[in-house]
N, CA, C and O atoms as a printed pandas DataFrame, in Angstrom:
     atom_number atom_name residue_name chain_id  residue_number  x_coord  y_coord  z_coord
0              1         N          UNK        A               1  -26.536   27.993    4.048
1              2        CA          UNK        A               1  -25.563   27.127    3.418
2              3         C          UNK        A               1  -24.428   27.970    2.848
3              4         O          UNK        A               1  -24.698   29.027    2.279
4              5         N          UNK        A               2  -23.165   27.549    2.975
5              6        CA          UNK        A               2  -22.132   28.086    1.876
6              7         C          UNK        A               2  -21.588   27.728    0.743
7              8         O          UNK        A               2  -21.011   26.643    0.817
8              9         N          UNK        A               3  -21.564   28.151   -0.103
9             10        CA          UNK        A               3  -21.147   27.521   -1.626
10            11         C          UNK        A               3  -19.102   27.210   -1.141
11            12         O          UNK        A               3  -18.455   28.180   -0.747
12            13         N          UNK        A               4  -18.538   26.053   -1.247
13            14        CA          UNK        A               4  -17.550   25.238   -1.480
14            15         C          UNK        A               4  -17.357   24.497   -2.719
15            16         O          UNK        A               4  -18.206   24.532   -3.610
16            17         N          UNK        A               5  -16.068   23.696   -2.834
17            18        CA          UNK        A               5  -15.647   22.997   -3.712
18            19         C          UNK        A               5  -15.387   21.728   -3.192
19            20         O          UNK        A               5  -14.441   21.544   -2.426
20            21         N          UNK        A               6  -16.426   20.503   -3.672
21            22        CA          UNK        A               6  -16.356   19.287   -3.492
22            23         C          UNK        A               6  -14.804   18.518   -3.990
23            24         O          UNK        A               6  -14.973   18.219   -5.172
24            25         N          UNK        A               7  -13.990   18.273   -3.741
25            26        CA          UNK        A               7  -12.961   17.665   -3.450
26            27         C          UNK        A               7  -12.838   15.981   -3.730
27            28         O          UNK        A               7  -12.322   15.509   -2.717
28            29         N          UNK        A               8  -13.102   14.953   -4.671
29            30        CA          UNK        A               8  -12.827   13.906   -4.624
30            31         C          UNK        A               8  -11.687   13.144   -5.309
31            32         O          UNK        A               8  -11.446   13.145   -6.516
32            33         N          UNK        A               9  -11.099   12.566   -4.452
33            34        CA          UNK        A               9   -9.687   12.257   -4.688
34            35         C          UNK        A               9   -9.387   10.152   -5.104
35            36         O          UNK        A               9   -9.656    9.363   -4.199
36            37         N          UNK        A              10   -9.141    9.899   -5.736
37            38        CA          UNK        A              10   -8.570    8.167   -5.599
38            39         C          UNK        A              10   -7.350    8.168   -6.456
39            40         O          UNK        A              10   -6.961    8.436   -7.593
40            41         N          UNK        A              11   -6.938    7.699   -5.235
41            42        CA          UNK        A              11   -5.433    7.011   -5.399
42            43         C          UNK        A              11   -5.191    5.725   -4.816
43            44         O          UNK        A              11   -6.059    5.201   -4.117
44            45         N          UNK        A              12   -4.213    5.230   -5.015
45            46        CA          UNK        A              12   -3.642    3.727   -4.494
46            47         C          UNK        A              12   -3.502    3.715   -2.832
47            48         O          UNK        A              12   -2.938    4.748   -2.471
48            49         N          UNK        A              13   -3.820    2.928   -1.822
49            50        CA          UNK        A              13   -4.076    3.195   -0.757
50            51         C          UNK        A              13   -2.281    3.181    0.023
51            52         O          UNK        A              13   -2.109    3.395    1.223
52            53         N          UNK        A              14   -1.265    2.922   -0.840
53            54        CA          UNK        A              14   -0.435    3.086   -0.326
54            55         C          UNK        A              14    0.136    4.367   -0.605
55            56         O          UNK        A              14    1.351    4.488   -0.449
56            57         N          UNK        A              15   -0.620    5.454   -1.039
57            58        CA          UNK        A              15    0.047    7.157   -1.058
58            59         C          UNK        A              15   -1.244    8.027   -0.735
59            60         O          UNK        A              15   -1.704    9.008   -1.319
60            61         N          UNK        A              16   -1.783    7.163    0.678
61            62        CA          UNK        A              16   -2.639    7.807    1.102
62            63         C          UNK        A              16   -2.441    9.169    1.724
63            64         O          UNK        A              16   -3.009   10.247    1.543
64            65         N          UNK        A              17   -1.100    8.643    2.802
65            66        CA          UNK        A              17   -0.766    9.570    3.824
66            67         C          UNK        A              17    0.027   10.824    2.624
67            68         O          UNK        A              17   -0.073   12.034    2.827
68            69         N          UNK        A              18    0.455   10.491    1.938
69            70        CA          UNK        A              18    1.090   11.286    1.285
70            71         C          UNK        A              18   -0.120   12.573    0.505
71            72         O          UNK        A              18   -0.012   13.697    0.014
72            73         N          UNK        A              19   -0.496   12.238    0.595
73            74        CA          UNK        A              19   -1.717   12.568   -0.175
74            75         C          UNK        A              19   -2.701   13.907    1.046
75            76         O          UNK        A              19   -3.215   15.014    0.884
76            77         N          UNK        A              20   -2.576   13.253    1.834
77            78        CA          UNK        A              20   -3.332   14.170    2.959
78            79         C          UNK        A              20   -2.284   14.883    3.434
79            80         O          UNK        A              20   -2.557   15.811    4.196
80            81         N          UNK        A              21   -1.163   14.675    3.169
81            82        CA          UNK        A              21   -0.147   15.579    3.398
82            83         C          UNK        A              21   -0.025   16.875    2.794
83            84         O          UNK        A              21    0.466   17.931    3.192
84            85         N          UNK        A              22   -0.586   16.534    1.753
85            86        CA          UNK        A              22   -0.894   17.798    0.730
86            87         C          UNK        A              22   -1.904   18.320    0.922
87            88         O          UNK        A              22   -1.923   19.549    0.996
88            89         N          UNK        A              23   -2.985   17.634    1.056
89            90        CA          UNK        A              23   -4.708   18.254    1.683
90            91         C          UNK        A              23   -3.937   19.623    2.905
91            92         O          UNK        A              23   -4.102   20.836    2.775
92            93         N          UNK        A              24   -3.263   19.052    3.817
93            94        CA          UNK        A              24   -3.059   19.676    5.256
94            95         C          UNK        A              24   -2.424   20.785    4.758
95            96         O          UNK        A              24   -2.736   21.915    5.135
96            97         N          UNK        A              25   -1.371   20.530    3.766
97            98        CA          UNK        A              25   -0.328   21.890    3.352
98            99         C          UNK        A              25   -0.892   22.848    2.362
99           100         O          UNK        A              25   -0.177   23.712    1.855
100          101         N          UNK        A              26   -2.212   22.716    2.061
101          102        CA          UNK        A              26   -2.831   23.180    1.104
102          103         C          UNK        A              26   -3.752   24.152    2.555
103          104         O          UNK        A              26   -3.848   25.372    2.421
104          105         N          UNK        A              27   -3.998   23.875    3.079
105          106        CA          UNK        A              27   -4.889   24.383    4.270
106          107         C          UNK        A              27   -6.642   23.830    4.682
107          108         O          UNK        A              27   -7.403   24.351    5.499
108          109         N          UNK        A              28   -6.855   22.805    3.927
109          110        CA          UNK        A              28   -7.644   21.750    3.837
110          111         C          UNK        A              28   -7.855   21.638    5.336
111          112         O          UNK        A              28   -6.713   21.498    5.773
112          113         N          UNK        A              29   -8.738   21.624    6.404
113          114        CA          UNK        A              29   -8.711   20.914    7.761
114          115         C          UNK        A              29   -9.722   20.320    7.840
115          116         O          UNK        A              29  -10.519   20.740    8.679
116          117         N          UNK        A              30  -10.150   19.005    6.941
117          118        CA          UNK        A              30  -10.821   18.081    7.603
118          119         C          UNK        A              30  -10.829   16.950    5.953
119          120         O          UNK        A              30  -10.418   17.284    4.842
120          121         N          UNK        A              31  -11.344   15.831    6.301
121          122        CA          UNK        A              31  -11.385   14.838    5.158
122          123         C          UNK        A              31  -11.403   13.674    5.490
123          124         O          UNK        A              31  -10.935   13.149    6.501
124          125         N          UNK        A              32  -12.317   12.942    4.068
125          126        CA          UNK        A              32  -12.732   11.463    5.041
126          127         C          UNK        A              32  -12.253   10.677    4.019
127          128         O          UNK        A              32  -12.483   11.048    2.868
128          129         N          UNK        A              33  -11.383    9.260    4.286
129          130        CA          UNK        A              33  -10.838    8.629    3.872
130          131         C          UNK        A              33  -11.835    7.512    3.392
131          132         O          UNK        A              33  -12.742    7.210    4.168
132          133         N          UNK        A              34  -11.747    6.870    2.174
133          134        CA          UNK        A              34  -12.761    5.265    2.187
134          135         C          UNK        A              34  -12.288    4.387    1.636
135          136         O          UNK        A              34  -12.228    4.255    0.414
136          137         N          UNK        A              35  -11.844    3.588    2.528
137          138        CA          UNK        A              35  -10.860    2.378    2.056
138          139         C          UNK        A              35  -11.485    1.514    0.767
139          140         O          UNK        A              35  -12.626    1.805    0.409
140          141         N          UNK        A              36  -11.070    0.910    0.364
141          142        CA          UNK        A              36  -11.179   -0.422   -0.670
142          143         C          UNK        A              36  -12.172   -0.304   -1.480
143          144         O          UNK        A              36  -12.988   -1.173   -1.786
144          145         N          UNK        A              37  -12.092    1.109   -1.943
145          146        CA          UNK        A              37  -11.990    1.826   -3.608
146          147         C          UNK        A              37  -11.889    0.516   -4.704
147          148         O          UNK        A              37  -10.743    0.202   -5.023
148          149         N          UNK        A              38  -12.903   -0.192   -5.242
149          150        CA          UNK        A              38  -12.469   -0.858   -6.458
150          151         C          UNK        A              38  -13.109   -0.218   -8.131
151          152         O          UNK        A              38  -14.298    0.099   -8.103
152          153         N          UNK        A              39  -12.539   -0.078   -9.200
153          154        CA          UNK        A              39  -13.364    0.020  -10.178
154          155         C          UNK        A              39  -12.179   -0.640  -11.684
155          156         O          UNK        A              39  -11.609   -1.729  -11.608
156          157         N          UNK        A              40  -12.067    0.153  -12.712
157          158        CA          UNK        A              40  -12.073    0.219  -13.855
158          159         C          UNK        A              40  -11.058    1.525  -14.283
159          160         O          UNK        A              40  -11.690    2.574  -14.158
160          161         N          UNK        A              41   -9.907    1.712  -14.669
161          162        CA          UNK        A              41   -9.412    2.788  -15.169
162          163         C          UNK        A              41   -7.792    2.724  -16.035
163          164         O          UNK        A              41   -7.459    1.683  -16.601
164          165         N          UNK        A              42   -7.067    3.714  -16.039
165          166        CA          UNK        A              42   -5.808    3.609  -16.851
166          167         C          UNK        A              42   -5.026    2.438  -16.464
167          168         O          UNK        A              42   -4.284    1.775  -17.189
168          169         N          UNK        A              43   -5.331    2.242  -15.026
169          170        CA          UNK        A              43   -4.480    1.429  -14.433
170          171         C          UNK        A              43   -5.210   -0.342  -14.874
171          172         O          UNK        A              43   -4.479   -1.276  -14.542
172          173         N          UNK        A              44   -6.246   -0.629  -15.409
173          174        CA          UNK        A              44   -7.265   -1.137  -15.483
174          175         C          UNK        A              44   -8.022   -1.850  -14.172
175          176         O          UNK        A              44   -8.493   -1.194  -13.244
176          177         N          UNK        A              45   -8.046   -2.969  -14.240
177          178        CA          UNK        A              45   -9.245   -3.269  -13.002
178          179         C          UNK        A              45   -8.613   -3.767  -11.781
179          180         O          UNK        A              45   -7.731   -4.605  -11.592
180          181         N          UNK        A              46   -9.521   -2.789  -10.759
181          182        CA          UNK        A              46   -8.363   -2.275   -9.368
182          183         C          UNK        A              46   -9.304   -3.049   -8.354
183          184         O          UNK        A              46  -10.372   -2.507   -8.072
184          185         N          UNK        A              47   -9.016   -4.190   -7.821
185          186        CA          UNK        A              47   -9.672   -4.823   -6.801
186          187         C          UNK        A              47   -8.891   -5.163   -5.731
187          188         O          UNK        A              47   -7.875   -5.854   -5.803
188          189         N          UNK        A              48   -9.520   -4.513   -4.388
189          190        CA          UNK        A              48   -8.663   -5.101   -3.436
190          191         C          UNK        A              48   -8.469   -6.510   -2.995
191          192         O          UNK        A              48   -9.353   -7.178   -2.459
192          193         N          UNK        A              49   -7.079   -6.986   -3.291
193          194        CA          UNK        A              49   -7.407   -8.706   -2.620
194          195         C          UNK        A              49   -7.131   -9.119   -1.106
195          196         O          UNK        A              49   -6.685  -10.204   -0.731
196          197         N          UNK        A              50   -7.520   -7.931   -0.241
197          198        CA          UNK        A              50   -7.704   -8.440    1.531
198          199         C          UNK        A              50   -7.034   -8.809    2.205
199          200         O          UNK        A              50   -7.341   -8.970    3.386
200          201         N          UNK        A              51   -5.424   -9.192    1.544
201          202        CA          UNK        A              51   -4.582  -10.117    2.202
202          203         C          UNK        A              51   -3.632   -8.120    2.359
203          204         O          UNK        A              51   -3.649   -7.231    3.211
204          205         N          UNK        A              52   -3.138   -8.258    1.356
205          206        CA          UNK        A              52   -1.795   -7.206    1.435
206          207         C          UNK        A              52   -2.139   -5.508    0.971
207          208         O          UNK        A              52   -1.446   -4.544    1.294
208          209         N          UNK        A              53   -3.412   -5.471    0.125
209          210        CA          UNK        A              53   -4.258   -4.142   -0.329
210          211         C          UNK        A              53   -3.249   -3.662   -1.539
211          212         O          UNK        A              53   -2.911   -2.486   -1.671
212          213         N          UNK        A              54   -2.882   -4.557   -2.268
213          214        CA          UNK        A              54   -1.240   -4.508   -3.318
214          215         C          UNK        A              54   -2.819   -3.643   -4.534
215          216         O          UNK        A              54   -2.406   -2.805   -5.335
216          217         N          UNK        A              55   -3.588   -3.777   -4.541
217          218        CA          UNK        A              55   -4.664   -3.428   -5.677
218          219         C          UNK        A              55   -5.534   -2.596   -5.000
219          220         O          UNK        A              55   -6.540   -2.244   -5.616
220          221         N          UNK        A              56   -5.358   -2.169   -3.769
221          222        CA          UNK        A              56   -6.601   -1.464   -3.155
222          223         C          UNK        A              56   -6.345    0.012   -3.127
223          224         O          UNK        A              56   -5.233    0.483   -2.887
224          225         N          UNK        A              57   -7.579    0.835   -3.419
225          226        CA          UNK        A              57   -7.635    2.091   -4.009
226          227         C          UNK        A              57   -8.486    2.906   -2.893
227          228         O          UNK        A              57   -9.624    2.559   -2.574
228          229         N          UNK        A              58   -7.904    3.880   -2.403
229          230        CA          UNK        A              58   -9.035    4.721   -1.199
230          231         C          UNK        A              58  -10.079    6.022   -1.912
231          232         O          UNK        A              58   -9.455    6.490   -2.864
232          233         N          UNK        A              59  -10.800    6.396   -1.825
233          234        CA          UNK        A              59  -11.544    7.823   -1.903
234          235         C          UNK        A              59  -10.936    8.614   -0.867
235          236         O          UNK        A              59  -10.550    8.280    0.253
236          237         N          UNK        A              60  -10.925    9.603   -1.387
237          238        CA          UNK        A              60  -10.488   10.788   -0.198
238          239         C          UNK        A              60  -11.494   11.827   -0.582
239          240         O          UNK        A              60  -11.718   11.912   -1.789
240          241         N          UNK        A              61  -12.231   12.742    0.326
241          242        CA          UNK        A              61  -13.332   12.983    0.273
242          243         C          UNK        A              61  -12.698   14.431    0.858
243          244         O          UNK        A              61  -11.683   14.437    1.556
244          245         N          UNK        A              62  -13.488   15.767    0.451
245          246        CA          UNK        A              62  -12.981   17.068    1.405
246          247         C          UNK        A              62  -13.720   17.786    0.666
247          248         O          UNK        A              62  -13.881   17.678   -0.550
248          249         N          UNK        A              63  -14.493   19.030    1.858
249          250        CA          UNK        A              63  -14.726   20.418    0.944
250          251         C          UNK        A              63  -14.072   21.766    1.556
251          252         O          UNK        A              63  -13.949   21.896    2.774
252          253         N          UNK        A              64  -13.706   22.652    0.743
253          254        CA          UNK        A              64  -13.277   23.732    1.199
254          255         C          UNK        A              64  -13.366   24.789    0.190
255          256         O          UNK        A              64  -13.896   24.732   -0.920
256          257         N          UNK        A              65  -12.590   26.037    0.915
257          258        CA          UNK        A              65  -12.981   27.406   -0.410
258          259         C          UNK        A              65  -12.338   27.302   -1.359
259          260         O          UNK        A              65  -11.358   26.569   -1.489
260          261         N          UNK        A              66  -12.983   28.298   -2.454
261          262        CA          UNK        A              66  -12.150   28.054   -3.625
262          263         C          UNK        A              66  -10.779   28.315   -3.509
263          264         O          UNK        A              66  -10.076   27.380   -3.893
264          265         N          UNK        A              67  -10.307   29.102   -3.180
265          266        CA          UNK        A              67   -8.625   29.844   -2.958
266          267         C          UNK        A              67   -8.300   28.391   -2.164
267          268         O          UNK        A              67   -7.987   27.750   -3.167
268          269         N          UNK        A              68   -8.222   27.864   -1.557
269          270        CA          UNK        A              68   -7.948   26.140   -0.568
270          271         C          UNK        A              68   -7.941   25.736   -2.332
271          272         O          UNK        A              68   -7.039   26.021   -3.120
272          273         N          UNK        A              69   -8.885   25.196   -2.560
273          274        CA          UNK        A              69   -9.160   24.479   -3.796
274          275         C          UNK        A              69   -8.202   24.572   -4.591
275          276         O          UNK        A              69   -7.702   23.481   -4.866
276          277         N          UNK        A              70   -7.554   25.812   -5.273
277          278        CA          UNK        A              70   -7.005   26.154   -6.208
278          279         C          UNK        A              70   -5.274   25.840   -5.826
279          280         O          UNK        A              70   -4.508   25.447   -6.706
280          281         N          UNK        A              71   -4.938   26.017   -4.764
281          282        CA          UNK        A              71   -3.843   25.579   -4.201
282          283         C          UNK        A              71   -3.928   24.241   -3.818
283          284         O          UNK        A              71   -2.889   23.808   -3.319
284          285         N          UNK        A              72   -4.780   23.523   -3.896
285          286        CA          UNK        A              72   -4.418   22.135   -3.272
286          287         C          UNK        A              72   -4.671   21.452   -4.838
287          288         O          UNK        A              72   -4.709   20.223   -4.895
288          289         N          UNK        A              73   -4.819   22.132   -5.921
289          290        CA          UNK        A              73   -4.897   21.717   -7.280
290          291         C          UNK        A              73   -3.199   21.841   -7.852
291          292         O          UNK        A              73   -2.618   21.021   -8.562
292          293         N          UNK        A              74   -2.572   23.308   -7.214
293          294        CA          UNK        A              74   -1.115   23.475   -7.681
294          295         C          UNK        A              74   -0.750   22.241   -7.149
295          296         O          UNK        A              74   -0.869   21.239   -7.855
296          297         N          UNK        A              75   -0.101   22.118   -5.413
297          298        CA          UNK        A              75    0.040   20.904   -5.173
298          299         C          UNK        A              75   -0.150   19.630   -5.433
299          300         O          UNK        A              75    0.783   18.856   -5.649
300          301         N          UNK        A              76   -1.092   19.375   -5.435
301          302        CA          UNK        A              76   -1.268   17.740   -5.736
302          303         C          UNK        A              76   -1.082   17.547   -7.427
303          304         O          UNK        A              76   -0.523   16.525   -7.827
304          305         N          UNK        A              77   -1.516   18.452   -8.291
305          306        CA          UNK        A              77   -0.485   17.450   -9.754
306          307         C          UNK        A              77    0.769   17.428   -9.807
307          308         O          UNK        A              77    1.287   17.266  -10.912
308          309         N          UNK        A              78    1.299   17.527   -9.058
309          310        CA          UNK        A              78    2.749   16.686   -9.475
310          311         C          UNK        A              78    2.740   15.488   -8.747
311          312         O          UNK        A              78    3.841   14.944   -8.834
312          313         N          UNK        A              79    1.998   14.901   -8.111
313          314        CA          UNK        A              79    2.101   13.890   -7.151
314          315         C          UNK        A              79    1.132   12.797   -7.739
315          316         O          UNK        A              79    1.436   11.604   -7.709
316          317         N          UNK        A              80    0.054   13.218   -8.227
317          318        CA          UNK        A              80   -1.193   12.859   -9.373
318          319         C          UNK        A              80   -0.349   12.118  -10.227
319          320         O          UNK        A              80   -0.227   10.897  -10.328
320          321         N          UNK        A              81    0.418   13.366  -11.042
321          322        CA          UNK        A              81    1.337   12.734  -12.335
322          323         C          UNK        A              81    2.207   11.718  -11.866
323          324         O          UNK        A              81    2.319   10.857  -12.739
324          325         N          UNK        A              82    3.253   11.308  -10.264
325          326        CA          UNK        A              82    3.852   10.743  -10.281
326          327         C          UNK        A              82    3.807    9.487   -9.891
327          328         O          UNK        A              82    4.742    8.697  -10.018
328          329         N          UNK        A              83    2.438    9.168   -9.270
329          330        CA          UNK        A              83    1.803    8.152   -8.602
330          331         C          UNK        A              83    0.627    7.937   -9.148
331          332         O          UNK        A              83    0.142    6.853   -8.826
332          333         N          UNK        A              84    0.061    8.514   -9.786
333          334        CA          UNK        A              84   -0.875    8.127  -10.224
334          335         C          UNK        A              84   -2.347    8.445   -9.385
335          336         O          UNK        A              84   -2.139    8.827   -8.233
336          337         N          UNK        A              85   -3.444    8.375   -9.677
337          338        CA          UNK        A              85   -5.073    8.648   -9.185
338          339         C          UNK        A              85   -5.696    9.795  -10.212
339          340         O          UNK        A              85   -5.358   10.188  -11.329
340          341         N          UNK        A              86   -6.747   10.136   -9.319
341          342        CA          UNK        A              86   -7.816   10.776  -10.018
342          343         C          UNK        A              86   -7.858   11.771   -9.414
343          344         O          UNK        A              86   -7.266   11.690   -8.338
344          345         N          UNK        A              87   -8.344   12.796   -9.642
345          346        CA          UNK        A              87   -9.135   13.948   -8.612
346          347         C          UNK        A              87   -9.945   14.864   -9.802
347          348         O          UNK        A              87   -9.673   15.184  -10.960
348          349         N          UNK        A              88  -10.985   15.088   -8.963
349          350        CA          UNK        A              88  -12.295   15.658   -9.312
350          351         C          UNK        A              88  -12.681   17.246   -8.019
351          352         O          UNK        A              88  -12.187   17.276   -6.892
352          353         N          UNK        A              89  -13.473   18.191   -8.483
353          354        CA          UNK        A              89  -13.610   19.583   -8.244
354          355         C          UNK        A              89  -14.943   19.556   -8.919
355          356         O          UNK        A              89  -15.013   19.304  -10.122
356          357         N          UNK        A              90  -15.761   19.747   -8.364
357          358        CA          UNK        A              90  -17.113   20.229   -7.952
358          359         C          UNK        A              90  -17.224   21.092   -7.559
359          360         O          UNK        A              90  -16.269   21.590   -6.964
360          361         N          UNK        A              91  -19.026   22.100   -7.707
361          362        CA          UNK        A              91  -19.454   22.697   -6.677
362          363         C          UNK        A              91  -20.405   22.153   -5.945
363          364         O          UNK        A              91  -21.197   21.337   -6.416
364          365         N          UNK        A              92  -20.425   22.587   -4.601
365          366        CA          UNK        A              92  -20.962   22.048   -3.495
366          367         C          UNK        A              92  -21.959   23.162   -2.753
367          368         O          UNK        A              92  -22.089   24.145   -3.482
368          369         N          UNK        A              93  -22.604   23.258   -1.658
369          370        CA          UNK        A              93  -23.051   23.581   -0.780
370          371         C          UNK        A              93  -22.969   23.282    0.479
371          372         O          UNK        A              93  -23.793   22.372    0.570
372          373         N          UNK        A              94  -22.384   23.486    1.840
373          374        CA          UNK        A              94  -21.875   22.974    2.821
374          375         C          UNK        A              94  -23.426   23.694    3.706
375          376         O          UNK        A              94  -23.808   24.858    3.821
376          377         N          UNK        A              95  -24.027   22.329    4.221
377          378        CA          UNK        A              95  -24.573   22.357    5.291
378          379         C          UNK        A              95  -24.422   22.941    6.633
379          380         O          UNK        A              95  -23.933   22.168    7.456
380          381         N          UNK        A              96  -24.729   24.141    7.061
381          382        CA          UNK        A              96  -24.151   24.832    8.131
382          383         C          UNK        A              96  -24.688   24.183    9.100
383          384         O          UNK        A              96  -25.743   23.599    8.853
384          385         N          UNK        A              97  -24.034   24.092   10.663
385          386        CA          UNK        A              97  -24.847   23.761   11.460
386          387         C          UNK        A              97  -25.134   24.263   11.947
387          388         O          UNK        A              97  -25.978   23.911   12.771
C-alpha cells in the first residue's frame, strides 16, 4: 500500500468543472465526481430539487501525494473563498494493484 492524501471536496454542482480544473492544474490525474450531494451547512439546507439542480451539491473525491496535495490546497482557496464549498485532507492508504 502507499500512504496518500484523501481529498474530499463539495461544492455547488454548478462550479464543478471549475473545480476539476484546478484538481488537473494541481497535477491530480484521476477523481470521482457524486452528484446530488444534499446536507446542512453555512449555506443552510442544500437539497437537490431534480428539475434545474439550482440547490444541488456534488462530492468530488481524489487521492494523491502530499506535494499534489499541498498545491491543490494553494489553488483551490481562492475559489473555495469565492464560490463557496468545503474541502477536507486526510490520510489515506492507496490500495496497490
Amino acid at each position: 500500500m502507499k500512504n496518500v492524501k484523501r481529498i474530499e471536496l463539495v461544492v455547488d454542482s454548478h462550479h464543478v468543472d471549475r473545480v476539476v480544473g484546478v484538481l488537473l492544474a494541481a497535477g491530480v490525474n484521476g477523481y470521482t465526481v457524486l452528484r446530488n450531494a444534499s446536507g446542512w451547512g453555512d449555506r443552510g439546507d442544500r437539497h437537490p430539487d431534480g428539475i434545474t439542480g439550482a440547490f444541488e451539491n456534488c462530492l468530488i473525491l481524489c487521492a494523491c501525494d502530499e506535494a499534489k496535495a499541498e498545491k491543490l490546497g494553494e489553488l483551490l482557496a481562492p475559489v473555495l473563498k469565492k464560490y463557496g464549498g468545503v474541502g477536507l485532507v486526510s490520510d489515506a492508504r492507496w490500495m496497490m494493484r
